[in-house]
N, C-alpha and C positions, 0 to 999 in steps of 0.2 A: 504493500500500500504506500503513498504517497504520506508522508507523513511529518506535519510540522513545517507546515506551506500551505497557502491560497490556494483551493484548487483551481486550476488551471483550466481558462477555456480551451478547450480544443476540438479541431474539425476534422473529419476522415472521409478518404478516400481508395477506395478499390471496385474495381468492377463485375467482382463476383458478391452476389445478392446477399449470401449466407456466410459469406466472411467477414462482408460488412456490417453485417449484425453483431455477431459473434463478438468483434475488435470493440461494439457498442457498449455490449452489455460488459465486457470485461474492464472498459476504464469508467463506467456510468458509475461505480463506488468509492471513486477517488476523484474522479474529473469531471468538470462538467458539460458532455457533450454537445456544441453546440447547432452540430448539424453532420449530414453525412450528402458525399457525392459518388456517381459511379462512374464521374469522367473527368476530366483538368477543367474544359470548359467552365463547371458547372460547381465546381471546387473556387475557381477562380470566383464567381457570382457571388456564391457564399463566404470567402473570404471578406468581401467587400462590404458586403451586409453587416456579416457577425463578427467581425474584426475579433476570429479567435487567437489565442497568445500561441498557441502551438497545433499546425498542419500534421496530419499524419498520411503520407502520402503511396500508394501502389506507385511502381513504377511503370508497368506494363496496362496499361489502359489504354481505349480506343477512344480515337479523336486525338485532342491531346496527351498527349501521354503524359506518366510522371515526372519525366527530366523536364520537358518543356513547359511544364504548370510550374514548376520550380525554379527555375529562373524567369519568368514573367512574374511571379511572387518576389522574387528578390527585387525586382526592379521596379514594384507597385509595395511594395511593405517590408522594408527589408528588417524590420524589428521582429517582423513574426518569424519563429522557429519552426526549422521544416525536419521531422522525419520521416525518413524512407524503410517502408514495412513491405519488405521483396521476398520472394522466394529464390529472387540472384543472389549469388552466393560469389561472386567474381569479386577477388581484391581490388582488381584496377577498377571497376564499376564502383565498389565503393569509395577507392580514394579518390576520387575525379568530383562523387559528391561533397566528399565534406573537403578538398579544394575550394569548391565553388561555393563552401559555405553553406551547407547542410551540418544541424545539430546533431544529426542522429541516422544509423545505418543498421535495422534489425531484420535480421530473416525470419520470414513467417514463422517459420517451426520452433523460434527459440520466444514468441510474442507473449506467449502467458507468462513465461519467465522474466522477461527484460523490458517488456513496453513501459511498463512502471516506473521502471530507473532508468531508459533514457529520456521519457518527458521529465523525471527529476532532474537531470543532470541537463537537460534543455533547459530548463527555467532556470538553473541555476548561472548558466552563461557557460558550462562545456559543451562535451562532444564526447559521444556513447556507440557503439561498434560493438552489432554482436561479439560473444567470448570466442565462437568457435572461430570465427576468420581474422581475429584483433591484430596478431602476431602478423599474417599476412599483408594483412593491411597497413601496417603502420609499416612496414618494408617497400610497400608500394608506393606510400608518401614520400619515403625516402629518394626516390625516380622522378625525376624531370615527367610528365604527363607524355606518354610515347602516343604517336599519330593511328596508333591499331586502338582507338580510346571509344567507345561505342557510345560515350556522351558526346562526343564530338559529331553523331549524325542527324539530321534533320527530322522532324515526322515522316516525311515523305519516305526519307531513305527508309527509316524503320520500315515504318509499311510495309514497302518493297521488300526490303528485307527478312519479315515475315512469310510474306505471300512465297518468295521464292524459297521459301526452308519448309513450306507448307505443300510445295510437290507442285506448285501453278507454273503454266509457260508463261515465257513473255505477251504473249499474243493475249491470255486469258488475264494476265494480270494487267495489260491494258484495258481491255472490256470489262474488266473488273470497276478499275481506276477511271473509266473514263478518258486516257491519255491515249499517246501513239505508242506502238509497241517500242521506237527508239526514245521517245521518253524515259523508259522503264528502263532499257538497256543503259540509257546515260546513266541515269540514279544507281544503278545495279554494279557500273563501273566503278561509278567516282564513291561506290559503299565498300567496293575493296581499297581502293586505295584509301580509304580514310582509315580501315582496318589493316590496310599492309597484309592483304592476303593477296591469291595468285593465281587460284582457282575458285571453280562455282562449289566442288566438294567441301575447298576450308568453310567460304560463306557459309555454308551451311551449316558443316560441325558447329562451324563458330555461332550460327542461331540457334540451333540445340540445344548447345551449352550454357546459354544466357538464357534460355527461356524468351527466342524474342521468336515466336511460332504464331502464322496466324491459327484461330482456331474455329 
């Protein structure tokens, strides 16, 4: 429990229905929920409105996602505290957030444990990183931010990037998209070199691996 402190407004965001509940009732005894979203767009509305003290943010959401609601946050509220409740587990992904100025970096599986004590340790003016990836991470910080950085890609590229880890062609992820099929190629291109990969195989592992899947 939060204990020996105001509790904290705070706002949550994921796109799964029953998770977002779940994250509700788990802080509604310490904190005082002040609303939930299941997208950046609509996260961003409610920021606006409820001017909560601490974001609890998914990173993988459709529309905007959670890196891009999180820097359009930074640059509309920069006092409010943002943390990232992922099921990424990738060091670099999490140093690049709290680089950028993210409170807090927890993976889903460890939230009953830790949600607690990084909105503590957010309102207190640190920064909290699940225990299982802490070590990796803080190795990570230690690196100059390398160009393979998957905060570094646009919505768009995500997208893309999903869709092509999801088994689509070019062709269908344009009629998908709405675009030209060398649209998609462009984006698809300049999404390896921003990752510094060299085939469509790494792309892929590499959306795998991050959990960045359409679904």
């Amino acid at each position: 429990m939060i204990a020996e402190m105001t509790r904290p407004r705070v706002a949550l965001a994921d796109d799964h229905a029953m998770l977002l509940e779940a994250f509700q009732h788990l802080l509604e005894g310490s904190c005082d929920v002040v609303g939930t979203a299941t997208n950046g767009a609509d996260m961003l509305t409610l920021v606006r409105t409820q001017r909560p003290e601490v974001v609890v943010l998914d990173i993988s959401m459709p529309g905007l996602n959670g890196i891009e609601t999180f820097r359009q946050l930074r640059r509309e509220h920069p006092d409010t505290r943002v943390i990232f409740l992922t099921v990424n587990e990738d060091p670099e992904v999490a140093a690049q957030a709290l680089r950028e100025g993210a409170s807090g970096y927890v993976v889903k599986t460890a939230a009953a444990r830790e949600l607690f004590d990084a909105i503590r340790i957010a309102m207190s003016g640190g920064m909290f990183v699940t225990r299982t990836i802490a070590d990796a991470v803080h190795t990570a910080l230690q690196r100059p931010a390398s160009r393979g950085d998957a905060m570094g890609l646009s919505p768009r590229q995500r997208e893309i990037l999903a869709l092509v880890a999801a088994g689509f062609t070019m062709r269908e992820i344009a009629d998908k998209l709405a675009i030209t099929p060398r649209t998609v190629a462009f984006h698809k291109y300049r999404t390896m070199e921003v990752l510094d990969l060299k085939t469509t195989a790494e792309l892929i592992q590499y959306a795998v691996r991050n959990n960045i899947v359409a679904r």
